[in-house]
C-alpha positions, -999 to 999 in steps of 0.1 A, spaced: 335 126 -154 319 156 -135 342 176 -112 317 191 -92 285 178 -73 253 180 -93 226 206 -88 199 190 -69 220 174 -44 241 205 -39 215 228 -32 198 203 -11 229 199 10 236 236 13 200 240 25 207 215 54 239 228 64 264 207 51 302 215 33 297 200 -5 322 175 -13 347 183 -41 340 147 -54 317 137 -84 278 129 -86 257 131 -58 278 128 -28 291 91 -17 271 92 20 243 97 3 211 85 -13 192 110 -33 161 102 -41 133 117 -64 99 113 -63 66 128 -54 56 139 -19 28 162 -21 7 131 -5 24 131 29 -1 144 55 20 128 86 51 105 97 36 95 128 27 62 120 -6 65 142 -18 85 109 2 86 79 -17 62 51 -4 74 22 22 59 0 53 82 8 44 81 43 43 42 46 74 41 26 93 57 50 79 38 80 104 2 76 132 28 75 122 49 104 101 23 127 100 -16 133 73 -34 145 69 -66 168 69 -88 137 77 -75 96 70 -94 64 102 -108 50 104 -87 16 117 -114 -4 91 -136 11 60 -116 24 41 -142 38 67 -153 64 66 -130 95 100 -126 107 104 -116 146 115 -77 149 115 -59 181 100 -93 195 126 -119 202 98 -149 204 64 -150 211 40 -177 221 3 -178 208 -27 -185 226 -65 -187 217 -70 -152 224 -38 -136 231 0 -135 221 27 -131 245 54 -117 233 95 -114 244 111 -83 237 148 -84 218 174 -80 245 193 -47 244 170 -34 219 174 4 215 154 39 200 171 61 185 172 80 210 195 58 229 162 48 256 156 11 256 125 -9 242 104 -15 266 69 -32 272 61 2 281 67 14 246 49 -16 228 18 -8 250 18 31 242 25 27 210 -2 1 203 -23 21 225 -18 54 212 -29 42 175 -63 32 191 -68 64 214 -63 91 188 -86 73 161 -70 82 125 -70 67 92 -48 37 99 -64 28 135 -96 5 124 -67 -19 113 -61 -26 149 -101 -19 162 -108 -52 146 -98 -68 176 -126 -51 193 -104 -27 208 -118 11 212 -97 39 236 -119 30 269 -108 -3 270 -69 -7 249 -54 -6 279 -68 -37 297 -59 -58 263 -20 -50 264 -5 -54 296 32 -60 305 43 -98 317 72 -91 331 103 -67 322 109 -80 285 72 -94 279 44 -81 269 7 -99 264 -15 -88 237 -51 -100 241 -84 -99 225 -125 -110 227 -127 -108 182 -138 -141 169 -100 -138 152 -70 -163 157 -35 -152 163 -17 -156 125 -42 -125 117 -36 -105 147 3 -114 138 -6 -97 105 -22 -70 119 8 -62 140 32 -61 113 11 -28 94 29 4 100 2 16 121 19 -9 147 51 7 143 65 13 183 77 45 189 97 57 219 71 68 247 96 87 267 108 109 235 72 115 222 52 121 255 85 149 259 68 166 232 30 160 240 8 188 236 -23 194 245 -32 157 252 -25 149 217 1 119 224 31 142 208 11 136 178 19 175 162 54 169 173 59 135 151 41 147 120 74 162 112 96 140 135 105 104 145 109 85 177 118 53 167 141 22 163 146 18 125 184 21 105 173 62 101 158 87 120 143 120 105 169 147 104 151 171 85 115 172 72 100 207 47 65 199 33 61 193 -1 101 196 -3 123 173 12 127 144 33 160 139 52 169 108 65 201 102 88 216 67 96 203 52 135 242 35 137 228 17 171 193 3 155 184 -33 162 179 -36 123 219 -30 119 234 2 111 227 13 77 253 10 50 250 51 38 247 78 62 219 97 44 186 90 23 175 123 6 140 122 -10 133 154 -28 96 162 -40 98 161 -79 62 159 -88 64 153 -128 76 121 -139 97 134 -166 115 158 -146 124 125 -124 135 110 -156 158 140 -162 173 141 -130 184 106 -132 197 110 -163 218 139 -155 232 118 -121 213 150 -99 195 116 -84 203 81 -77 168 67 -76 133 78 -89 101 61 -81 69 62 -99 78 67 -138 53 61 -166 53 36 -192 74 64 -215 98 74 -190 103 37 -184 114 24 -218 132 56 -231 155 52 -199 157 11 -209 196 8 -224 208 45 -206 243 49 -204 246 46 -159 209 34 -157 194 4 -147 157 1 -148 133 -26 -121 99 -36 -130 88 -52 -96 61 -67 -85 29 -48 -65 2 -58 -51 -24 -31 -68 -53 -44 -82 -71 -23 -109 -112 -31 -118 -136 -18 -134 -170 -12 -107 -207 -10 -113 -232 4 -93 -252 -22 -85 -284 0 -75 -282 28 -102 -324 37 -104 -314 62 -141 -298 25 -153 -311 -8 -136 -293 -34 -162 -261 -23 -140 -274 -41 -114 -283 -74 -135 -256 -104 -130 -258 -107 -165 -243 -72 -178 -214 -81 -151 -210 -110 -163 -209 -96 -206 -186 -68 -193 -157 -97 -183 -159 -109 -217 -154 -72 -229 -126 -63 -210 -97 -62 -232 -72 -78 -206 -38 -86 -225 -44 -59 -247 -44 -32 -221 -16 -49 -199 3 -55 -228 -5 -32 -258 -13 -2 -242 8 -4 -210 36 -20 -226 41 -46 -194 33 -24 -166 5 -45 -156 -2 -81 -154 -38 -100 -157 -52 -107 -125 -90 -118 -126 -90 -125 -85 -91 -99 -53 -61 -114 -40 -29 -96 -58 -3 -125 -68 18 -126 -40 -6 -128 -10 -19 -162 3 -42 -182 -15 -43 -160 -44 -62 -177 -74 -38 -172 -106 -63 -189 -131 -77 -167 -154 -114 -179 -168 -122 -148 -188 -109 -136 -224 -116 -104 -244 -144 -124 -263 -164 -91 -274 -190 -115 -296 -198 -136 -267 -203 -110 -245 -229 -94 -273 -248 -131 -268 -249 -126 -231 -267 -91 -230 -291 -104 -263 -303 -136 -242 -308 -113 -212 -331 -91 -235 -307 -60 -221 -315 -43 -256 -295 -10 -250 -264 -16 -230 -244 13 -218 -229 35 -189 -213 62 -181 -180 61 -170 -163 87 -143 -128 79 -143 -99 103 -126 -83 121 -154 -49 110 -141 -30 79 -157 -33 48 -158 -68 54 -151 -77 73 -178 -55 57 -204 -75 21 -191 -111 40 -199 -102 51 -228 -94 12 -244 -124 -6 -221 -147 23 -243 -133 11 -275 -133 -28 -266 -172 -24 -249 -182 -7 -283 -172 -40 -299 -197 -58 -280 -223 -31 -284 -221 -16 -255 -217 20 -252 -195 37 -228 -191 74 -220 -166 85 -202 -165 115 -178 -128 121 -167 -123 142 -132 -104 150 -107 -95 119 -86 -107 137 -54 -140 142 -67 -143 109 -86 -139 90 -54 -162 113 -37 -189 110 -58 -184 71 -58 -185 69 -17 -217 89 -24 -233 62 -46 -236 92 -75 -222 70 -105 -226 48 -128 -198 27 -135 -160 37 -122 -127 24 -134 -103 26 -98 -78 9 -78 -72 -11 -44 -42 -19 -25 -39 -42 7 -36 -20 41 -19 -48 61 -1 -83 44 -33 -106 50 -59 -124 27 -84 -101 47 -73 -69 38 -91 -73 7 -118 -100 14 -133 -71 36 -132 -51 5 -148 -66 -23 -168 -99 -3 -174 -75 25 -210 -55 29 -221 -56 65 -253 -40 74 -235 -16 99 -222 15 76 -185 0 68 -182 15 38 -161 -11 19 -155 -15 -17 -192 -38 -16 -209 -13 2 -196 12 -27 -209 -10 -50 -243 -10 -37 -238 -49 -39 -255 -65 -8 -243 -102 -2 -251 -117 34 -243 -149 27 -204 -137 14 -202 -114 50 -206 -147 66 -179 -167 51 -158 -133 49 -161 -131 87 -156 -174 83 -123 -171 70 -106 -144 94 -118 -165 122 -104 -201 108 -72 -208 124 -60 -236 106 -40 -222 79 -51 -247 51 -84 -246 54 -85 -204 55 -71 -209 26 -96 -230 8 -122 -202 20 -102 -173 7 -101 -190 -28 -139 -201 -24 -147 -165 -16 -126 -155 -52 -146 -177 -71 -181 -162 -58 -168 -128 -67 -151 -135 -100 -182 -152 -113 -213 -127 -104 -203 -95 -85 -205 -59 -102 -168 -62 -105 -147 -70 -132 -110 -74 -116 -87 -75 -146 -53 -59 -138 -22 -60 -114 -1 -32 -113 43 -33 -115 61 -8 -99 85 6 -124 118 24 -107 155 35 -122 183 41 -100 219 47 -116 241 19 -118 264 26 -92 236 17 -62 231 -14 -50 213 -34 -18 180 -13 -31 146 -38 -20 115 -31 -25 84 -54 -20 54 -62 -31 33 -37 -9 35 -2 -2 52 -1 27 76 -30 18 111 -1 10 141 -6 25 174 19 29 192 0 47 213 -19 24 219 9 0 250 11 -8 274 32 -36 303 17 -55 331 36 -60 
């Protein structure tokens, strides 16, 4: 048994001030976490889209209504008490004696700012709420306060209210505490500099300490509405390579690390003080053709979509290569999301797909491939060029950055690409408006990248987020999976597994199946 606390946490607590313990392992208050954070560009949730970002949001934030983690297609009532639905509108009643962490109450005030605010300053994560057809000149006459504890959300979108109850549970519709962050406006910016690096709101934590590219510091809200959190602290320390994560674990220097590969993974499998989760996610991984390629026009016939299913190596990737990181999933809706198809028509069937291409007199089949030279992605190209070669179809890969790849794929300069997509709110729609999505008015969804054009799917896409009986969106969802499975320049093949390790001594650690979906709260140390 250590006498001493480890390293990481040590010097991380000496950094923020605090007497080290004399106890052993990282100290008993807290939770030290290690993963990458080099993708945080804010914590106000008005911007911050990336994945650490919206993992801190359930733990800093709540919304009007949240998915239930264990169950994410039941909306649980939040900061709203009640609500009552309408055609085009959704009145809501605020929890009594709600607080922020700042001790100021929740008021209808706050819901209307904070709703507001996303749609005034206009950053990444604020067309999830202009769907409603709200744009800054006119948010404020759509959310108006009832009375002291109500507050009415409207609309004029052809859209019924379990959607716009969807939309309201994405972090971007996190309320924050107007009287703490207009105290730190500047500049008309909503006290958007000022919560970059801070937090106003109502969640089990509150930010006590944010460095860029460093650290984030977490420190319990005792008084949240959520319930007072069961450690004091949540330390999340920027440790960019997966086997350095790996090592800290192992040494006890952290409790939890996120985001291992496949290697790290298995070789910490059977760890003395380890235990290792393979959870669900809801990232979807395809291989994309550009459907309007002039230097190779057999990438836009149905037919060399159609030969590529039947080239994809599915099990062998998700289970050979990946060793169980990923499952098959041959739909746009990830398992776990209403209505998602399960079935599974196509199989690695390189002879058949051979037949295909020969009947279509496509005499030389090939592509190249750009592909970020990061894994999975890379690892994935690699095996689709060896099982495509099987069926005569030759691939050449060109690896990149992953900045550039997905620049030059927004730009329409490829060929083929082998990417990812994840839901940006816990609704069928989130990814029908990406891949059965193409309107004629510059939304540059995963169709328009495709340079696939498909009127008659825009219609039923638009259909189903309008349909406000539950079964029959539904059906159209799972209609709308068919038309893309069968003939679209996309061959959706695999869902991705989140694989984490904390030390054996944590427990109460949940974590869904989408990105914003982790939760502190329960965390707690045995002794």
């Amino acid at each position: 048994m250590k006498t001493k606390t480890t390293l990481l946490a040590a010097s991380l607590m000496l950094s923020l001030g605090f007497a080290l313990p004399s106890y052993a392992k990282t100290p008993n208050n807290t939770l030290v976490v290690a993963q990458s954070l080099d993708d945080i560009t804010s914590l106000d949730p008005a911007q911050g889209f990336e994945l650490s970002s919206v993992q801190s949001f359930n733990n800093l934030y709540q919304r009007l209504v949240q998915s239930n983690p264990n169950n994410p297609t039941e909306l649980q009532p939040t900061l709203a008490a009640s609500w009552k639905a309408e055609q085009h509108s959704l009145t809501f009643t605020l929890k009594s004696g709600a607080e922020f962490a700042s001790g100021n109450p929740v008021r209808p005030e706050d819901v209307i700012f904070s709703l507001g605010r996303v749609v005034k300053l206009n950053l990444a994560p604020s067309f999830i709420l202009t769907q409603l057809g709200w744009d800054k000149n006119n948010v404020d006459t759509y959310i108006t306060k009832v009375s002291k504890d109500q507050v009415k959300v409207s609309w004029d979108a052809d859209v019924g209210p379990s959607f716009v109850l969807s939309l309201l549970s994405a972090p971007a519709a996190s309320i924050v505490d107007e009287k703490s962050v207009m105290a730190n406006e500047k500049d008309g910016d909503l006290g958007h500099a000022w919560l970059n690096a801070n937090s106003a709101g109502s969640g089990p934590f509150k930010i006590k300490k944010y460095v860029p590219h460093q650290i984030l510091m977490m420190e319990a809200n005792a008084s949240s509405p959520a319930g007072a959190p069961k450690l004091k602290y949540v330390l999340l320390k920027n440790v960019p390579d997966a086997a350095t994560r790996q090592l800290l674990l192992e040494q006890g220097d952290a409790d939890l690390v996120r985001n291992l590969g496949t290697d790290q993974y298995f070789s910490l499998q059977g760890k003395k003080g380890v235990k290792t989760l393979n959870l669900p996610y809801a990232s979807l991984y395809y291989l994309m053709f550009n459907a309007e390629n002039a230097s190779n026009p057999d990438l836009g016939k149905p037919e060399f979509w159609q030969a590529a299913r039947y080239a994809f190596d599915y099990k062998g990737i998700a289970d050979d290569l990946m060793h169980g990181q990923f499952a098959v999933q041959q739909n746009f809706l990830p398992v776990g999301f209403n209505g998602a198809l399960t079935d599974q028509p196509f199989t690695y069937n390189p002879q058949k797909a051979a037949k295909i291409l020969k009947d279509a007199g496509i005499k030389n089949p090939h592509f190249k491939l750009v592909v970020s030279n990061q894994p999975p992605y890379l690892d994935i190209a690699q095996a689709l060029q060896a099982s495509f070669a099987k069926a005569g179809i030759d691939v050449e890969l060109i690896p990149g950055v992953s900045s550039q790849i997905a620049t030059d794929v927004k730009s329409h300069k490829y060929e083929a690409t082998v990417t990812s997509w994840g839901p940006d709110y816990f609704d069928p729609h989130t990814n029908a408006s990406a891949f059965a999505y193409n309107p004629e008015n510059g939304s540059k969804t995963v169709a328009w990248r495709a340079n696939w054009h498909i009127p008659a799917l825009n219609k039923l896409t638009l259909e189903a987020r309008a349909e406000t009986d539950g079964a029959k969106r539904t059906k159209i969802y799972q209609e709308l999976q068919r038309d893309v499975r069968e003939s679209s320049p996309f061959v959706i093949g695999l869902q991705n597994k989140k694989l984490v390790a904390l030390r054996d001594d944590i427990q109460g650690y949940v974590q869904g199946i989408t990105p914003e979906m982790v939760f502190y709260k329960n965390v707690s140390k045995s002794e």
